[in-house]
C-alpha positions in Angstrom: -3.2 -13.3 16.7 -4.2 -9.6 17.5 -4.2 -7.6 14.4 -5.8 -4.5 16.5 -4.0 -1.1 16.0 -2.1 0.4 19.1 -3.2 3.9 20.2 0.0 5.5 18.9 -1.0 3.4 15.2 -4.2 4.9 15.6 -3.2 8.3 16.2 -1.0 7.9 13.3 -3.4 6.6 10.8 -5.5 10.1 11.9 -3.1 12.4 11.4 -2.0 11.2 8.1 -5.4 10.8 6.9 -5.6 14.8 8.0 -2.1 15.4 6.2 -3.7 14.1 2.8 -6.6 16.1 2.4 -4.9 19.2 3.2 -2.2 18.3 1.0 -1.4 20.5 -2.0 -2.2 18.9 -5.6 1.1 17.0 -6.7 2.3 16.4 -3.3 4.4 12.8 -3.1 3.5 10.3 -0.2 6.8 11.7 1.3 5.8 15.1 1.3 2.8 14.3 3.4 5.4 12.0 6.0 6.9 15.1 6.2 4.7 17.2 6.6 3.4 15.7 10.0 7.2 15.4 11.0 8.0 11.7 11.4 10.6 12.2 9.2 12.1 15.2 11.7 13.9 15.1 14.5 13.2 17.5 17.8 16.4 18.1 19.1 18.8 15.2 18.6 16.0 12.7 19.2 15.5 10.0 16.5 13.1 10.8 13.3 9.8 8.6 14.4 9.8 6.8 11.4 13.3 4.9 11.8 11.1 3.9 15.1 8.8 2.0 12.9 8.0 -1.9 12.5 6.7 -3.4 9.1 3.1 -2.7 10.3 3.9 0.9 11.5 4.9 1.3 7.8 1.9 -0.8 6.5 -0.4 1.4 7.7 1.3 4.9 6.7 1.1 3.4 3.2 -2.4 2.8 3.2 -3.4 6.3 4.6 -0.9 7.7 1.3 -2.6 5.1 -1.2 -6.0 6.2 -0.3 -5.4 10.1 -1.3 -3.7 8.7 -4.3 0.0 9.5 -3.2 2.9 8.9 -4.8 4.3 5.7 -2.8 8.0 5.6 -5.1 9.9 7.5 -2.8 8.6 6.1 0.6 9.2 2.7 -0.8 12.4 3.3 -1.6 13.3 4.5 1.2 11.8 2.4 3.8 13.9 -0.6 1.7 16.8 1.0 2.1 16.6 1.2 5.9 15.3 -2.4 5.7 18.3 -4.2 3.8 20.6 -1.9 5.4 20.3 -1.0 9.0 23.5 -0.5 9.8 24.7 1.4 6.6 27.4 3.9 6.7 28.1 2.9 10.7 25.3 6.0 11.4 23.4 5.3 13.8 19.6 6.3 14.8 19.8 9.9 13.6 18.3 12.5 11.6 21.7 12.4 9.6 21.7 9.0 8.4 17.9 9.5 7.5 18.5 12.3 5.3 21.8 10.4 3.7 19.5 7.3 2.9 16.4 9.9 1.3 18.9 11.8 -0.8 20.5 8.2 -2.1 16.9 6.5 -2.7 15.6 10.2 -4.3 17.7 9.3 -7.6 16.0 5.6 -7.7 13.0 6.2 -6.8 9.8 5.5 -9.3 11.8 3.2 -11.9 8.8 0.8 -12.9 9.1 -3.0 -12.4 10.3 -5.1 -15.9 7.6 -7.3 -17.0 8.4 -10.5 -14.6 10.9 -8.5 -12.1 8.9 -9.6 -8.9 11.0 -11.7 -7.5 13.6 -8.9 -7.5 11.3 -7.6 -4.5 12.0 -8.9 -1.2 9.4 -10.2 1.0 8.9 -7.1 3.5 8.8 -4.9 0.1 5.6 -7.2 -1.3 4.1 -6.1 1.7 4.6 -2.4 1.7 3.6 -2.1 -1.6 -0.1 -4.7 -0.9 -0.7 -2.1 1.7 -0.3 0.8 -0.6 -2.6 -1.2 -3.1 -5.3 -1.6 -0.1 -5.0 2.4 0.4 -5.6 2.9 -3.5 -8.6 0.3 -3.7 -10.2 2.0 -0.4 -9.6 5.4 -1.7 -11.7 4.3 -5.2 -14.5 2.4 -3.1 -15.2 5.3 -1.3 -15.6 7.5 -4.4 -17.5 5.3 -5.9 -20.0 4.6 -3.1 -20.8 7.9 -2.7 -21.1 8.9 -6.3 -23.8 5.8 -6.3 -25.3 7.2 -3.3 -25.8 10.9 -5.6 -26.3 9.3 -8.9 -29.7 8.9 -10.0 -31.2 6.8 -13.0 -34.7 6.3 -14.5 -35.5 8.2 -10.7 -33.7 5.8 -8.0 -30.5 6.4 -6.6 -27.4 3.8 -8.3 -26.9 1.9 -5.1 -30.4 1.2 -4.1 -30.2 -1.0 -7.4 -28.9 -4.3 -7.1 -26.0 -4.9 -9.9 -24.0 -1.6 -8.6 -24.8 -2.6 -4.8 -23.7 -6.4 -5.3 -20.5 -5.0 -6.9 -19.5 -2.6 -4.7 -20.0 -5.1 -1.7 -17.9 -7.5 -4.0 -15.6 -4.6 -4.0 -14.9 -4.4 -0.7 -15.0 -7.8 0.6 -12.3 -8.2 -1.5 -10.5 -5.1 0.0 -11.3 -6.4 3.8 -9.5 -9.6 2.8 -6.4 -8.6 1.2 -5.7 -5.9 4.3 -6.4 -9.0 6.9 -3.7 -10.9 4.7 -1.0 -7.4 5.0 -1.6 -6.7 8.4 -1.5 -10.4 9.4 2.2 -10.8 7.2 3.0 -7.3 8.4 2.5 -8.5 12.3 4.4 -12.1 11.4 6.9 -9.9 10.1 7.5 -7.5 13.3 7.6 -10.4 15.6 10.2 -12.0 14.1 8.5 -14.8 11.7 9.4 -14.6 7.8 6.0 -14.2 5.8 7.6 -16.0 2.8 4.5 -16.7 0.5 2.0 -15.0 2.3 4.2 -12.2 1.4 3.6 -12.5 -2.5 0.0 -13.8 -1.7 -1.2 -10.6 0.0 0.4 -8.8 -3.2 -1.6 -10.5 -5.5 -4.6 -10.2 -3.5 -4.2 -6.4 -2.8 -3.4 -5.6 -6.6 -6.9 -7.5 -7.5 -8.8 -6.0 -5.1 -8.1 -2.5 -5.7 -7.9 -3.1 -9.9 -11.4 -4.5 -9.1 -12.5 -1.1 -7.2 -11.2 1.1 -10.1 -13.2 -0.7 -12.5 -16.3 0.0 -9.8 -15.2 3.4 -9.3 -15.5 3.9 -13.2 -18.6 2.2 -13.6 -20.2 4.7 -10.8 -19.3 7.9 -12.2 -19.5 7.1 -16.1 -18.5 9.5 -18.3 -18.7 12.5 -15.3 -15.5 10.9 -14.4 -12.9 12.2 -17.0 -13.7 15.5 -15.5 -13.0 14.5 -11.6 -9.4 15.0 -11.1 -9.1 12.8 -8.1 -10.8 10.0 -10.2 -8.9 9.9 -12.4 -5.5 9.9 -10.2 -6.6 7.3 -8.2 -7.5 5.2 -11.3 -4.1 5.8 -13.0 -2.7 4.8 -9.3 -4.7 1.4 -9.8 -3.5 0.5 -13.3 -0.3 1.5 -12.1 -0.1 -0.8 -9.1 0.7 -4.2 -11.6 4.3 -2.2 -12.7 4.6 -1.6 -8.8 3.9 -4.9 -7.4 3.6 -7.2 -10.6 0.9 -8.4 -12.3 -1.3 -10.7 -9.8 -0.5 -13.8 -12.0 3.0 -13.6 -11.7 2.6 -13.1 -8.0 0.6 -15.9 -7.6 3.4 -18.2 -9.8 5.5 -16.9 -7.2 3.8 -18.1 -4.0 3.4 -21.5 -5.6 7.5 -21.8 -6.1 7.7 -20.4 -2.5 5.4 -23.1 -1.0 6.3 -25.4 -3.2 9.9 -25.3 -2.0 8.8 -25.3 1.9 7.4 -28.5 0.9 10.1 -30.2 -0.4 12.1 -32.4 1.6 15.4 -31.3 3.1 18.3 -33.5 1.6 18.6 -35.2 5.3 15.6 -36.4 5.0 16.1 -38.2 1.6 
């Protein structure tokens, strides 16, 4: 399987990493989409984003999770497209992407109940595990270059083992969980369900980027309360188990998923 980016993915992922650093404080993961117009419509052309496959979407997410973004709205909307394409008998317009964003506005950011995964649908897990990546990248890099700065008893944080062991823990763990989106992301697009990979990836994102949180704490100590963007994108980690669900229900839920591709079929028995 070839999980490389396409130019066009590439190009994307650039621009939107651009988009978020010039971003004004506040702004939602939409407003960035926005604001490098794949929500807009030259002419009567189609809005770039209703172009998008799962993967396309996968790695906007990311981009918007590593700033810190607010994902609610972006989620909402890209489920909406997915559960309905044909809604309202619109076709691939500007119009029937604006009716869908102006439905989704009044839904968006209602926290998950406490065991409400499995009201997520498979292609939704997966958005949201690349969102989680984004987060957990965004707090690794903080972290490692705070540790590259920091000094104690006269040698920099990272040239000492403990900090250096768990920041590599860190981000093997990050590595792993984005090999396990893009792979379900890319099953996904070519027409294969992910079923419990779907959940699987979730579970393993959420971890991962809780895990860089705690790192991204641990590197800046007490300094950090006073760093706005550490503390945004921590809040986005602890926030990421109401989004998602807690990695322990989402593992209960890939064990019921493969557990019921393993059962025999009733013409079998």
């Amino acid at each position: 399987m070839n999980l490389e980016p396409t130019r066009n993915q590439r190009l994307l992922v650039a621009t939107l990493r651009r988009a978020s650093v010039a971003a004004p404080g506040g702004a939602t993961g939409w407003d960035v989409l926005e604001a490098v117009e794949v929500t807009a419509a030259a002419s009567h052309d189609v809005p770039t984003v209703l172009r998008w496959g799962l993967l396309d979407w996968c790695l906007a997410l990311e981009e918007l999770g590593v700033a810190g973004h607010d994902a609610a709205l972006a989620w909402a909307v890209h489920a909406a497209l997915d559960a309905f394409p044909d809604e309202h008998q619109l076709p691939e317009s500007p119009q029937r992407l604006e009716s869908v964003v102006e439905r989704c506005r009044s839904e968006a950011g209602v926290p998950l109940a406490s065991g409400a995964t499995d009201t997520l649908t498979d292609r939704e897990l997966i958005t949201r595990a690349a969102y989680a990546i984004g987060v957990g990248h965004g707090c690794l890099e903080l972290a490692q270059a705070r540790a590259a700065d920091r000094r104690i008893s006269g040698r920099r944080l990272i040239e000492l083992q403990g900090p250096a062991h768990r920041l590599a823990h860190a981000a093997v763990l990050l590595v792993d969980a984005r090999i396990g989106v893009w792979r379900a992301a890319t099953d996904e697009d070519a027409g294969t369900p992910a079923g419990g990979w779907a959940a699987a990836c979730a579970a393993s994102s959420v971890h991962a980027a809780v895990v860089a949180a705690h790192e991204l704490v641990q590197a800046h100590g007490a300094a950090g309360t006073g760093d706005q963007r550490v503390v945004e994108l921590y809040r986005s980690a602890y926030a990421l188990p109401h989004a998602c669900g807690s990695p322990q229900l989402l593992w209960e839920r890939v064990g019921r998923q493969w557990l019921a591709d393993c059962a025999p079929s009733p013409e079998a028995c």
